[in-house]
N, C-alpha and C positions, 0 to 999 in steps of 0.2 A: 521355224521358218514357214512350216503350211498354215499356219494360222494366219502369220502375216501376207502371203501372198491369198490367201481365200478371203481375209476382210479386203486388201484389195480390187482384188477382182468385186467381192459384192458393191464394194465404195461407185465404183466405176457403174455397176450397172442401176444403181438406184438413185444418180445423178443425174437429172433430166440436160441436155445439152454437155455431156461429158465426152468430151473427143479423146481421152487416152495421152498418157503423157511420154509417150514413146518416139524418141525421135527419127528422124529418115535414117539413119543409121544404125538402129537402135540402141542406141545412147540413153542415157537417161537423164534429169536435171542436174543432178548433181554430182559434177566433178565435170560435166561438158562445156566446153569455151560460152561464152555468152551470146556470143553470135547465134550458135545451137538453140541456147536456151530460148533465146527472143523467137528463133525462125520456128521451132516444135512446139511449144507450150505455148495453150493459150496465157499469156500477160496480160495483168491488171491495167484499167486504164485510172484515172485520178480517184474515181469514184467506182464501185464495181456497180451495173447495175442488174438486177435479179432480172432475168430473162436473154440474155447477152451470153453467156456463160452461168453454166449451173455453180460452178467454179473459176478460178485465174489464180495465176502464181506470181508473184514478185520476188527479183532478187536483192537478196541485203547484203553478201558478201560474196565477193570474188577471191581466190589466190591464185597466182601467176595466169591472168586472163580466165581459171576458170573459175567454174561457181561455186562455193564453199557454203552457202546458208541462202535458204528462200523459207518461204512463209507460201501457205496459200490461205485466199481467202474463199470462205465457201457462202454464199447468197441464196439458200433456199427455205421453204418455208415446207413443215416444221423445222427449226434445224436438227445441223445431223447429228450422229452422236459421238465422243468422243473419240471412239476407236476410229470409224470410217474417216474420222480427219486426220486421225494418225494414218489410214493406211493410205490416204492419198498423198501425202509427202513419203511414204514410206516408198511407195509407188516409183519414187524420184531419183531412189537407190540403185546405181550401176549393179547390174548383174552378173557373176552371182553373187547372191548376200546370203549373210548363214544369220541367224537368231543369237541371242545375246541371252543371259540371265536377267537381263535389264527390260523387265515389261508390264506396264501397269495399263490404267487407264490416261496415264497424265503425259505416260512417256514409254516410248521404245527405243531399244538401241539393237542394230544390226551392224556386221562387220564385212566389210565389202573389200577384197582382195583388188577390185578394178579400182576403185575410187584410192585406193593406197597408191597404185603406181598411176593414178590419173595428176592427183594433187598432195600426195607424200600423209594421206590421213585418212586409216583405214576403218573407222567408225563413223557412223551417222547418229546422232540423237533427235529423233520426231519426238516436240512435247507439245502440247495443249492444257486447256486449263476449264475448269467447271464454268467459268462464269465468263468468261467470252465463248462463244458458241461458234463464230463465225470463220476462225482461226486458226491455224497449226502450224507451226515450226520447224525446220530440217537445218539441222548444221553438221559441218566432216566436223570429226572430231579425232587425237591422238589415242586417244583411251575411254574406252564404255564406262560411259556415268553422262548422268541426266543434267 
């Protein structure tokens, strides 16, 4: 669990125009109503463009009005690395979250106690992938696996 919150915290600070994904509540993205989401998090517009946001988040799924799976996309130059794009969706995890056996570079999984009685699914899987660079993935999940 400190590994993942210290790549976040570094994620955050080595993103130029990184506003923090903490919402007025402090809530996080994932498992919060939509409304949350759009009004806390900076959101993707059609196109991201590099200078606008070092980062933006989009959502892909919702369950009962809240958010089940976002992706963020990240627009900087070099890009970043694997992990720091895990830890910025990781970042998105209602707290507290405990650490999983489930941790690579492609994928993590944390289990979040809030997000279970937020939307009835007490894992999150953050995965990424070598050859899009730009990219990372969060989805609730029933049971840790990538």
């Amino acid at each position: 669990m400190l590994t993942i919150a210290v790549l976040a915290v570094a994620a955050f600070a080595v993103l130029p125009g990184s506003a923090g994904a903490r919402s007025v509540n402090g809530a996080r993205g994932l498992g919060t109503t939509v409304e949350t989401f759009y009004s806390s998090t900076p959101h993707c517009p059609a196109v991201p463009k590099i200078g606008v946001h070092a980062y933006c988040y989009r959502l892909d799924l919702t369950k009962h009005g809240r958010v089940a799976a976002l992706h963020v996309v990240i627009k900087t130059r070099p890009p970043t690395s694997a992990r720091k794009r895990l830890a910025l969706v990781i970042a998105m995890v209602p707290r507290p979250m405990q650490a999983t056996n489930l941790n690579s570079n492609s994928c993590t999984v944390v289990r979040s106690v809030t997000l279970g009685r937020l939307i009835g699914l007490r894992y999150a899987a953050a995965t990424t992938t070598r050859s899009i660079k730009t990219t990372a993935s969060l989805r609730a999940e029933r049971s840790p696996h990538c």
